[in-house]
C-alpha atoms as an extended CHARMM CRD file, in Angstrom:
* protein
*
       160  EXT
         1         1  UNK       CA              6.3810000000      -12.3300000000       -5.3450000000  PROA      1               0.0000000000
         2         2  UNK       CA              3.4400000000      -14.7880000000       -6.5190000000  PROA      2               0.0000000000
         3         3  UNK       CA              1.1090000000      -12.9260000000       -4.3230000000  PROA      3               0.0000000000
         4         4  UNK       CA              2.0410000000       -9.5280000000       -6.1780000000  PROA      4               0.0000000000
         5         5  UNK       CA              1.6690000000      -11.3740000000       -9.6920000000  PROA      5               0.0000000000
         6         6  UNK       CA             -1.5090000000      -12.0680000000       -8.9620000000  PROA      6               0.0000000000
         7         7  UNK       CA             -2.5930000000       -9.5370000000       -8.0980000000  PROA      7               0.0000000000
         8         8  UNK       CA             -0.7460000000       -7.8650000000      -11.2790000000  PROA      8               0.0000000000
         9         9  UNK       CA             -2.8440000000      -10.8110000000      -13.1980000000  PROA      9               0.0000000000
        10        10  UNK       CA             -6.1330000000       -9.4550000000      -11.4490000000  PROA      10              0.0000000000
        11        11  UNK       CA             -6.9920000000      -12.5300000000       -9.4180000000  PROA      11              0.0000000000
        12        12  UNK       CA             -7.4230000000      -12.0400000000       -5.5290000000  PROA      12              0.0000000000
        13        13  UNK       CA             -5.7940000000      -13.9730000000       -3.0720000000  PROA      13              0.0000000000
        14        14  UNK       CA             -7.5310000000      -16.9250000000       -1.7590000000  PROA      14              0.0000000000
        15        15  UNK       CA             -7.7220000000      -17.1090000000        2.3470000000  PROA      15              0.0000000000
        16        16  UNK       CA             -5.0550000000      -20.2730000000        2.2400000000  PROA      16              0.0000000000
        17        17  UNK       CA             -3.1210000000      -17.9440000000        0.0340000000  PROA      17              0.0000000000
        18        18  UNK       CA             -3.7630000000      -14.5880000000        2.6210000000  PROA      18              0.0000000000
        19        19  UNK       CA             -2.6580000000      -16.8540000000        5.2720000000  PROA      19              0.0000000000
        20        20  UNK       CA              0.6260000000      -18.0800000000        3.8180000000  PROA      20              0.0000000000
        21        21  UNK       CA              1.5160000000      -14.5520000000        2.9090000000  PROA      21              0.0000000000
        22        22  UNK       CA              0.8400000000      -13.5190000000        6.4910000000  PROA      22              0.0000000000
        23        23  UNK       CA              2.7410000000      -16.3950000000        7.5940000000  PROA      23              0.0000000000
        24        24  UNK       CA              5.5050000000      -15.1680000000        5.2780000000  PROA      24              0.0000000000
        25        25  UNK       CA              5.1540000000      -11.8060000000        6.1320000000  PROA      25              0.0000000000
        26        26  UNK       CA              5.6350000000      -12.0180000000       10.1080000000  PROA      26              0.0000000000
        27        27  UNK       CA              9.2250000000      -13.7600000000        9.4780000000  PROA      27              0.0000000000
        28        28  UNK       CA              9.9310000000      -10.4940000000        7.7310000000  PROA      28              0.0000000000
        29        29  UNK       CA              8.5780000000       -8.2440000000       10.7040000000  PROA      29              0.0000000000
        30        30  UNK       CA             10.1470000000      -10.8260000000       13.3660000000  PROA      30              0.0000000000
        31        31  UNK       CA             13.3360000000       -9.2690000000       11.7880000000  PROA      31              0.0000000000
        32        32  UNK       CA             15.3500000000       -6.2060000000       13.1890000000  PROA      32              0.0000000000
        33        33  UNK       CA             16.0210000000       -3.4780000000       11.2400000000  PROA      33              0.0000000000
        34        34  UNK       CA             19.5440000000       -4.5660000000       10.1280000000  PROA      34              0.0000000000
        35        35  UNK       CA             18.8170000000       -7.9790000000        8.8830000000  PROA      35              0.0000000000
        36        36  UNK       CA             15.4980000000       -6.5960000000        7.1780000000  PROA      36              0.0000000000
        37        37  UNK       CA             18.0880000000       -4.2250000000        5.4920000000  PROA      37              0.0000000000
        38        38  UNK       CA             20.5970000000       -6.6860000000        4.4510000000  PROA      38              0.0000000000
        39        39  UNK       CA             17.6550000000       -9.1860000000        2.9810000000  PROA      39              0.0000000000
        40        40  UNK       CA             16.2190000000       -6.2850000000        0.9890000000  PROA      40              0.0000000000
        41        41  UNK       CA             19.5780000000       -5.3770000000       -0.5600000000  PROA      41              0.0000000000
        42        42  UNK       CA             19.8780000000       -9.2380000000       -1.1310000000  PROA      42              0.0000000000
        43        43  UNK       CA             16.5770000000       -9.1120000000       -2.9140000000  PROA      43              0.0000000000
        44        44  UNK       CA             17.5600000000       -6.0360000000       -4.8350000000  PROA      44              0.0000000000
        45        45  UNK       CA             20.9150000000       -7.6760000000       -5.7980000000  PROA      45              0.0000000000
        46        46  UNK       CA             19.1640000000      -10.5490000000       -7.2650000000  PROA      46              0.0000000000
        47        47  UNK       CA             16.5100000000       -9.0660000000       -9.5480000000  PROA      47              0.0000000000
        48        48  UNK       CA             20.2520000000       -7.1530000000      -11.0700000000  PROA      48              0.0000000000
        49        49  UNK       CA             20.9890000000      -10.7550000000      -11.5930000000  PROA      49              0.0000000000
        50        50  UNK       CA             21.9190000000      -12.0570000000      -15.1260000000  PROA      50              0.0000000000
        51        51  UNK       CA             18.5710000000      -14.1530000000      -16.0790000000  PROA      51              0.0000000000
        52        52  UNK       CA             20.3120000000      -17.4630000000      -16.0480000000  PROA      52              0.0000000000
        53        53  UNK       CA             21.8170000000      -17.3230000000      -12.7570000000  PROA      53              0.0000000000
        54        54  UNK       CA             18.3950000000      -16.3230000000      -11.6880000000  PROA      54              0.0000000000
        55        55  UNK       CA             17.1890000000      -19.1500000000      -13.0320000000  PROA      55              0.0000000000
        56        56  UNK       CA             19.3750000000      -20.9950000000      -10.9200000000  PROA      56              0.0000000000
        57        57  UNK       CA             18.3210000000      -19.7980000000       -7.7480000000  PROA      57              0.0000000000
        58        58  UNK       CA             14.6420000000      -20.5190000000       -8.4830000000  PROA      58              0.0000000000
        59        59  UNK       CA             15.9650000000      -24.4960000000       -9.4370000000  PROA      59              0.0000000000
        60        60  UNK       CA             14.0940000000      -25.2110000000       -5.7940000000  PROA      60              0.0000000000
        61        61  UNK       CA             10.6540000000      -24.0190000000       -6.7390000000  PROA      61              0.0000000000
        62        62  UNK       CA              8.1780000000      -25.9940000000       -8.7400000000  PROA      62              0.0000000000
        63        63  UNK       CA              7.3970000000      -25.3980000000      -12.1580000000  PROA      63              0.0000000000
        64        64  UNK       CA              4.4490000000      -23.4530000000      -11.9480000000  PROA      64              0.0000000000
        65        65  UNK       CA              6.0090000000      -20.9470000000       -8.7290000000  PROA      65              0.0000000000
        66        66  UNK       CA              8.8310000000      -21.1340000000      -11.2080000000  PROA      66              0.0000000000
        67        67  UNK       CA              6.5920000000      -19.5050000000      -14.6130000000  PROA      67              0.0000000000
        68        68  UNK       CA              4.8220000000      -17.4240000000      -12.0950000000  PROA      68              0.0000000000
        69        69  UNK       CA              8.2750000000      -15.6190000000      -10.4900000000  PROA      69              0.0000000000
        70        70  UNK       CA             10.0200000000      -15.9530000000      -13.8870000000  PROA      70              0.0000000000
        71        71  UNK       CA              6.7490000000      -13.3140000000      -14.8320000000  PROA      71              0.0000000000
        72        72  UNK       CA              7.5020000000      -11.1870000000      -12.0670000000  PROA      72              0.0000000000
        73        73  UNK       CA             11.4030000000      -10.8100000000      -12.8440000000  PROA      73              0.0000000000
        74        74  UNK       CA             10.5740000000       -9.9970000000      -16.7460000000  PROA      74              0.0000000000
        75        75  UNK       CA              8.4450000000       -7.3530000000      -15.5620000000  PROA      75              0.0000000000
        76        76  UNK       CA             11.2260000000       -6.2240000000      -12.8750000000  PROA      76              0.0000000000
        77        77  UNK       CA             13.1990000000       -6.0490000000      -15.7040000000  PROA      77              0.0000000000
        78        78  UNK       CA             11.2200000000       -3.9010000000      -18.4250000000  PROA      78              0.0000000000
        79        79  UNK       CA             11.6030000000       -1.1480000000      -15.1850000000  PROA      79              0.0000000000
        80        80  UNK       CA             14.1030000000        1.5260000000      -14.9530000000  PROA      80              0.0000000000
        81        81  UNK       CA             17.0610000000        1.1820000000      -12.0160000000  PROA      81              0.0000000000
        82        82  UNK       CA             14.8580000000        3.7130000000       -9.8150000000  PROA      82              0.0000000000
        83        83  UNK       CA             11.3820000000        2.2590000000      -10.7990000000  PROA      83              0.0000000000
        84        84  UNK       CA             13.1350000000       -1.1330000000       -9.3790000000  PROA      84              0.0000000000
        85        85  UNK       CA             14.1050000000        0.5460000000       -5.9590000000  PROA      85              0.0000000000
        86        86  UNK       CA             10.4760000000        1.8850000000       -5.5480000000  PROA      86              0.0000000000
        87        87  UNK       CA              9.8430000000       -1.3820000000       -5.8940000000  PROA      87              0.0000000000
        88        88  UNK       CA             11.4760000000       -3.1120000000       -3.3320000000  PROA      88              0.0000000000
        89        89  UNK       CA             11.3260000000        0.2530000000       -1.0410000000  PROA      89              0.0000000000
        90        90  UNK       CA              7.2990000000       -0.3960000000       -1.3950000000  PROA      90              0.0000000000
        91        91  UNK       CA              7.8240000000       -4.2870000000       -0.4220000000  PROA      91              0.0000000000
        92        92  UNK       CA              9.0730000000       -2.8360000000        2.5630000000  PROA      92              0.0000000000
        93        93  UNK       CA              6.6780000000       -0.4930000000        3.7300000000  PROA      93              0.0000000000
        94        94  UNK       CA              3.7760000000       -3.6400000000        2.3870000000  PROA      94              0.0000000000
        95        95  UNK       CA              5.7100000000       -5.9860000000        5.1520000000  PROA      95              0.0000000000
        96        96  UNK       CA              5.6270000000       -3.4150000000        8.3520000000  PROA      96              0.0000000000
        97        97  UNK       CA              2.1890000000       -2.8940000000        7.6230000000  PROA      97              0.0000000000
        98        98  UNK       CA             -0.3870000000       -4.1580000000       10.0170000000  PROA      98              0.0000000000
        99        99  UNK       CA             -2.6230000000       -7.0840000000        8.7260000000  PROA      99              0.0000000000
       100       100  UNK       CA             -5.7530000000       -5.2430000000        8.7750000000  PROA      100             0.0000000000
       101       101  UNK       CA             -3.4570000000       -2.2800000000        6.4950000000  PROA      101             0.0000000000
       102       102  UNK       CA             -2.3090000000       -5.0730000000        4.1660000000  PROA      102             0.0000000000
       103       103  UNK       CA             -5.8640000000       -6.8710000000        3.8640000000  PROA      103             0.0000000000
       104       104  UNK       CA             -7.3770000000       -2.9180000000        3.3590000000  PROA      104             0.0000000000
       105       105  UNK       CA             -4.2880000000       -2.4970000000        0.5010000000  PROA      105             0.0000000000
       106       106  UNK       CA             -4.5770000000       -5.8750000000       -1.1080000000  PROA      106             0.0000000000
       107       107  UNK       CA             -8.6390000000       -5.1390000000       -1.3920000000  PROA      107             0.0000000000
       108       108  UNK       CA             -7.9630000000       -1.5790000000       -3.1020000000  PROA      108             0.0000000000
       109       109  UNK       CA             -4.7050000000       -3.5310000000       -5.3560000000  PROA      109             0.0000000000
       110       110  UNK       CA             -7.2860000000       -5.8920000000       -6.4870000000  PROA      110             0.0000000000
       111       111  UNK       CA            -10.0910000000       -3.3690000000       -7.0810000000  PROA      111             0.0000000000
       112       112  UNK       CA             -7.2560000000       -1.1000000000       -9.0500000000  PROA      112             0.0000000000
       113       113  UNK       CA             -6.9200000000       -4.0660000000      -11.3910000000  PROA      113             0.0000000000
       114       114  UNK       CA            -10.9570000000       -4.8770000000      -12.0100000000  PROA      114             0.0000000000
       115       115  UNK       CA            -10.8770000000       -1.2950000000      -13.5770000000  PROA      115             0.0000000000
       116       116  UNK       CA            -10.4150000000       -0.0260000000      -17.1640000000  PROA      116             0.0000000000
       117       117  UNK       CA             -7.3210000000        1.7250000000      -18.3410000000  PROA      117             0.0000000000
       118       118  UNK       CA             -9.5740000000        4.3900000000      -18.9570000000  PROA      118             0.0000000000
       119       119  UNK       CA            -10.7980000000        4.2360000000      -15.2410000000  PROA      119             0.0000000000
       120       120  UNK       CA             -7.6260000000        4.4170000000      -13.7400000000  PROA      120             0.0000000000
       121       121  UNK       CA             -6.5960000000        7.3040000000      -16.1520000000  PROA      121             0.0000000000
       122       122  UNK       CA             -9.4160000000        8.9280000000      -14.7960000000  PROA      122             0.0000000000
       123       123  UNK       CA             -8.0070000000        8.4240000000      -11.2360000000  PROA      123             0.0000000000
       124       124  UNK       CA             -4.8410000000        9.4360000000      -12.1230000000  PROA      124             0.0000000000
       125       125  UNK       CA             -5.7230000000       12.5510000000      -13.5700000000  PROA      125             0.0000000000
       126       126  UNK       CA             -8.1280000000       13.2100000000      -10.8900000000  PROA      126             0.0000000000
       127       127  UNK       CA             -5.7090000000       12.6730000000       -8.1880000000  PROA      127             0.0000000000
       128       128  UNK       CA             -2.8670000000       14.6740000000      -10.1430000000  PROA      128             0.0000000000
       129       129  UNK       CA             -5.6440000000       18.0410000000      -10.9740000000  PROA      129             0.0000000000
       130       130  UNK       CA             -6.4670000000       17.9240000000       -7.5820000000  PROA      130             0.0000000000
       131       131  UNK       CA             -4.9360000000       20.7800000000       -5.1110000000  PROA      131             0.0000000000
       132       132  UNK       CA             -2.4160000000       19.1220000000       -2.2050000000  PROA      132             0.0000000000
       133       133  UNK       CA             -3.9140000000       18.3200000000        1.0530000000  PROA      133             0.0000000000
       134       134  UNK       CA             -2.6330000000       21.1000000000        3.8370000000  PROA      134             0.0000000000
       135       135  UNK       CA              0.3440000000       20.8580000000        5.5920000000  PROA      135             0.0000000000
       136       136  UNK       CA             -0.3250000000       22.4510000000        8.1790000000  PROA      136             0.0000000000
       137       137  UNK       CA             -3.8410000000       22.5900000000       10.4480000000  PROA      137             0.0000000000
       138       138  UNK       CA             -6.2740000000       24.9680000000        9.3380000000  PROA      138             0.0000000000
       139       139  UNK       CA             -7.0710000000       27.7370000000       11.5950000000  PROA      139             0.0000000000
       140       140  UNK       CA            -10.4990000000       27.0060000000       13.5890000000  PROA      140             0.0000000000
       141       141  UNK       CA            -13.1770000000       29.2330000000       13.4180000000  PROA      141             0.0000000000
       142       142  UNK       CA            -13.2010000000       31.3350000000       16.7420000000  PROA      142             0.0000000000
       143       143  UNK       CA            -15.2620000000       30.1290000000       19.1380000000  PROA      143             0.0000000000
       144       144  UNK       CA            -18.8450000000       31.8840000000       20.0620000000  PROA      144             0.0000000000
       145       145  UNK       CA            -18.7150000000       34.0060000000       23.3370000000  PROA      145             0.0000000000
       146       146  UNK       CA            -21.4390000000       32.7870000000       25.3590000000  PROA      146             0.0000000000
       147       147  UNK       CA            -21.6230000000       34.3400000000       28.4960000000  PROA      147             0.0000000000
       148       148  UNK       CA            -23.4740000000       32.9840000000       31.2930000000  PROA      148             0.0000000000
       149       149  UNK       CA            -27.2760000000       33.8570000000       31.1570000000  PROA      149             0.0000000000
       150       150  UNK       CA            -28.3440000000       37.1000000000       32.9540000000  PROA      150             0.0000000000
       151       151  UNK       CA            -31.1940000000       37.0540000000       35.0830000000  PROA      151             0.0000000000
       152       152  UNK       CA            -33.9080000000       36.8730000000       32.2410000000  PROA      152             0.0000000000
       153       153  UNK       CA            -36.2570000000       40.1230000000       31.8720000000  PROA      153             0.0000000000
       154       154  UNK       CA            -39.6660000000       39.5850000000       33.1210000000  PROA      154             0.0000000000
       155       155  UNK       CA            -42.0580000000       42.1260000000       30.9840000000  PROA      155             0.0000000000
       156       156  UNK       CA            -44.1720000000       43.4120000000       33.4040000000  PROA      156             0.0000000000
       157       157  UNK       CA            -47.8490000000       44.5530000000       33.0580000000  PROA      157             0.0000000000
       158       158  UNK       CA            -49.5230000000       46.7240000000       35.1010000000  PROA      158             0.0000000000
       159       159  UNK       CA            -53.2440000000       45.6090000000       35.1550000000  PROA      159             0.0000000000
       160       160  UNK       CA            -55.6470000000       48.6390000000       35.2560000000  PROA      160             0.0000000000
């Protein structure tokens, strides 16, 4: 969760910071599908969590991973039940990603936050006026008949 806060905050991660999320990341992958299951219903079960006994789990961490989750958990809890399961249904999808996906999403995350509000209201009501990609392949063009070349025509002259 630090890594998400700061990007929340704006700041991009640092490569000893890339690394250790990498790091952190291939224990989730190195998972199967089951246990990956039960640890994300753990995680989701803890940020329903009264804050106090949340506050007891993160006893281990030092103060300052301590303030930095604590910021991530208020925010997880301004969110509505179903904005929380997007949430943790996106940490998901962020951990099968490859690295070079991740490192191409964590560029555009931190790029998202550089911007204005009133740039990313522009992108959002860009992206919302804008007609849905097609579903299905578009029809080609037909393809040109080309035959092969006839014997070419030879003008002839008749000299006089």
């Amino acid at each position: 969760t630090r890594y998400f806060t700061q990007l929340q905050q704006g700041r991009a991660l640092q490569p000893a910071q890339r690394a250790d999320l990498e790091k952190s990341l291939a224990i989730w992958t190195d998972k199967n599908p089951a246990e990956r299951k039960k640890l994300t219903d753990q995680l989701a079960s803890f940020f329903e969590l009264p804050r106090e006994q949340q506050g007891r789990a993160l006893d281990a961490l030092s103060e300052p991973e301590r303030q930095e989750i604590q910021k991530t958990l208020d925010a997880f809890a301004q969110l509505s039940p179903e904005q929380r399961r997007i949430c943790v249904d996106s940490f998901q999808k962020f951990a099968t990603m490859t690295p070079p996906e991740r490192a191409l999403f964590l560029r555009n995350a931190a790029r998202w936050q550089a911007m204005t509000q009133q740039e990313r209201d522009t992108w959002k009501d860009l992206v919302t006026k804008l007609p849905p990609l097609p579903t299905e392949p578009l029809e080609s063009p037909p393809t040109p008949n080309v035959s092969a070349p006839s014997t070419p025509s030879v003008a002839r002259t008749t000299s006089r």
